[in-house]
N, C-alpha and C positions, 0 to 999 in steps of 0.2 A: 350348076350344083353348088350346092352352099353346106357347108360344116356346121355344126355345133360343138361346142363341149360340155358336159355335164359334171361336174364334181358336187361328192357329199361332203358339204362345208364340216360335217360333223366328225369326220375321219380327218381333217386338216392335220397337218405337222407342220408346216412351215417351211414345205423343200423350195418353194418360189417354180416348180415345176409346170402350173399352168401357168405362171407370169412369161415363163420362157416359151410357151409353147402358142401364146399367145402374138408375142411377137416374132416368131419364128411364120408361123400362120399369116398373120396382116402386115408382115413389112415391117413396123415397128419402128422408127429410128432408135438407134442407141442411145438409154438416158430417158429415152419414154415410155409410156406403158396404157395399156387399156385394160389391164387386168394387176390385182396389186394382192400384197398379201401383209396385214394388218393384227397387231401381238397388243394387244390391251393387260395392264397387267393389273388385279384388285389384291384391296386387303392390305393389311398391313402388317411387318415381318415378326413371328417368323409364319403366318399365318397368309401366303402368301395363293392367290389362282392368278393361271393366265389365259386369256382364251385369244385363239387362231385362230382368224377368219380368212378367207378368200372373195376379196370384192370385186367386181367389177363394171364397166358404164352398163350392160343392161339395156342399152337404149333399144325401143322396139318401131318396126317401124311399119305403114301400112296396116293398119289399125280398121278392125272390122266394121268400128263405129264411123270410123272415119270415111269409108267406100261408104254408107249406107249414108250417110250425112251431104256427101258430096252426089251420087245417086239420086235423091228426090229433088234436090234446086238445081239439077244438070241444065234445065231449060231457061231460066232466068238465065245464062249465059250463051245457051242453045236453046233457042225458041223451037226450033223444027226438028230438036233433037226425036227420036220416035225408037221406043224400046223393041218393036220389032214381035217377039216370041211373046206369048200369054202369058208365060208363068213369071217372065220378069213385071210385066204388067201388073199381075197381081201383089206382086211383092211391095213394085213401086207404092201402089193405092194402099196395102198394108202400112208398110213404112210410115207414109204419109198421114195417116190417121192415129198413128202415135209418134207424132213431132217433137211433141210439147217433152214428153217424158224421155224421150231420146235426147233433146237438149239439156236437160236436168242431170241427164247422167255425162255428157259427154260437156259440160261446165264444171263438174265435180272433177271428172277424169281430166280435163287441161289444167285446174288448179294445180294437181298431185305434179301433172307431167313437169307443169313450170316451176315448181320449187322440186323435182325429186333430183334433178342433176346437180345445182347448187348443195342442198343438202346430203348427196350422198361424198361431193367434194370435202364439204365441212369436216363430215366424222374422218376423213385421210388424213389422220395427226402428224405421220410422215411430212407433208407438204406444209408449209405452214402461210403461205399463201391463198390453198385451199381453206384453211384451217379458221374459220371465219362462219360467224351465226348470219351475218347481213347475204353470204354469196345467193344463201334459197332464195331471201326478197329482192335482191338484184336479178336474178332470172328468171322469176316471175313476175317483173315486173316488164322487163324488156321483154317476153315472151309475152304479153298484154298491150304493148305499143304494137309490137310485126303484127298482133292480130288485128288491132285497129286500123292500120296502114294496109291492109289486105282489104279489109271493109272497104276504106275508103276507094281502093284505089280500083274493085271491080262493083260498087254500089252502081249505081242510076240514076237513084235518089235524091237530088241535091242535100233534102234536111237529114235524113241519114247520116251522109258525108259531113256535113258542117258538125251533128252531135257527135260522131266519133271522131274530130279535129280536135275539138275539144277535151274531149276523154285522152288524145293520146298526148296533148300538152300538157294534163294533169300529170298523165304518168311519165313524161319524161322527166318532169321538173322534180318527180319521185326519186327516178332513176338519178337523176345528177347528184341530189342530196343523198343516198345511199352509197354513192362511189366515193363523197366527200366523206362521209361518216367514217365507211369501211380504211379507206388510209389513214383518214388520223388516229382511228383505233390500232392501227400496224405501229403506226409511227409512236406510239404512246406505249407499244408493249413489250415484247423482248428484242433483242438485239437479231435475231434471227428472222424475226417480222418486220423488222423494220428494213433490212438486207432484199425481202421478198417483197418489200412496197419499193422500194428505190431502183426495182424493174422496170416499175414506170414511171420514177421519177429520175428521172436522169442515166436510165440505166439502157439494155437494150431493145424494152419494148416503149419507151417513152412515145415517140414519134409516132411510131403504127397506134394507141391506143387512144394517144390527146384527139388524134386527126381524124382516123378512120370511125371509132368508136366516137369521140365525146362531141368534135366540133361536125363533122359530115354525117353522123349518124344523132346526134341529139339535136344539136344545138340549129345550126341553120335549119333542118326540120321544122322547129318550134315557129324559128322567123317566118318563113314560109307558110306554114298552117297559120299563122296569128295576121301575116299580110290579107289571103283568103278572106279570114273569118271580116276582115275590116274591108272587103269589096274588091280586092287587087284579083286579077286575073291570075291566076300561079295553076299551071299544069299538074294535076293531084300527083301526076304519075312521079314527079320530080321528089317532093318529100316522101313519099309511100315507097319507093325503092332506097332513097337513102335513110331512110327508119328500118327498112329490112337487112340492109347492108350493114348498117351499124351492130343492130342486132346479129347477125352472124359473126361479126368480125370480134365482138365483147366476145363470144363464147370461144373461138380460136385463140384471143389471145390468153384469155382466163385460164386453158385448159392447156397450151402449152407453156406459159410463165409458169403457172404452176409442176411443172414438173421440172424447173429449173431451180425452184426453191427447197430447201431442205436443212433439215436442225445440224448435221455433219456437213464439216467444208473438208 
């Protein structure tokens, strides 16, 4: 059985009542949160509104497009896969015959997905960590390498693989200069952003984020796919899992550093 909660954000006051019920429900460690409650305040005095929201991650998962996408190329991984009943049959050969348009939506739809968790971080002015225009294109962009590295790493294809090696050392080298950007703009701005960069500079996610994220999950990646592209032998499966690995491991640590960061000490 699985719970929901529904709240009208428009009735909002500010009690932090689904924040607690929230973590009371998932465990929650003390000091963290998946559900937040967010006081914007306009105008200038004595002319003053404020408005109360209730935000939370949202995140969905098991996505209809997503069965039905995975459904018709089931066989390029199971050749003798066999849908059995008619009516899946027909569904399948439906499906199939609007591919193209089903790609077009569900390319739209991975854009939104890979920037909507960064950018729903950004607007949590609380966290200042969070508090950043670059986090949407840093997880869209990592979210664009795991996918290339999934390409690669169940293609067949040789040229295939070789084109999406390539796409995915464009995007890491994206990825690097975004992470570079994103701290010197910390280190450049108030003293509370710079407290919430020195996390990972010398602080106590340094180690887990240089290593796991930047050098095991970027960086020998790139040497790897770049050995390949120049004739070496190199196991795909070896950089496509640590590109996926990296990738999980930026979103862990993004997501709990940032709830360690905060404008009150």
């Amino acid at each position: 059985m699985r719970y929901a909660m529904a709240i009208d954000t428009r009735k909002c006051v500010g009690c932090s009542d689904c924040v607690v019920a929230c973590q009371t429900e998932n465990n929650v460690p003390i000091g963290y949160c998946r559900d937040w409650v967010v006081e914007v305040t306009d105008g200038t005095y004595p002319q003053l509104e404020i408005e109360i929201r209730s935000e939370r991650c949202n995140q969905c998962d098991n996505s209809p497009l997503s069965f039905i996408w995975s459904a018709i190329h089931i066989r390029e991984i199971f050749p003798r896969w066999n849908w059995k009943f008619k009516i899946l049959i027909i569904l399948n050969e439906f499906f199939t015959k609007y591919k193209l348009p089903i790609a077009w939506v569900m390319t739209v739809s991975s854009v939104i997905l890979g920037v909507y968790t960064g950018i729903l971080f950004s607007a949590f002015n609380a966290r200042p960590l969070w508090n950043t225009s670059i986090l949407g294109l840093l997880f869209l962009a990592s979210g664009l390498s795991a996918g290339a590295a999934v390409t690669m790493l169940f293609s067949k294809n040789h040229l295939e693989r070789t084109i999406f090696s390539k796409i995915d050392i464009t995007i890491i080298v994206i990825e690097l200069f975004l992470i570079v950007h994103m701290f010197m703009g910390f280190l450049a701005s108030t003293q509370v952003q710079i407290k919430a960069a020195k996390l990972f500079l010398g602080g106590p996610y340094t180690a887990s984020f240089w290593i796991f994220v930047v050098i095991l999950g970027m960086i020998i990646p790139v040497i790897l796919e770049i050995l390949e592209l120049k004739k070496y032998k190199i196991p795909v499966l070896i950089p496509a899992t640590l590109v996926l690995f990296g990738s999980l491991m930026l979103r862990f640590l993004i997501s709990y550093a940032g709830q360690e960061s905060r404008w009150l000490y």
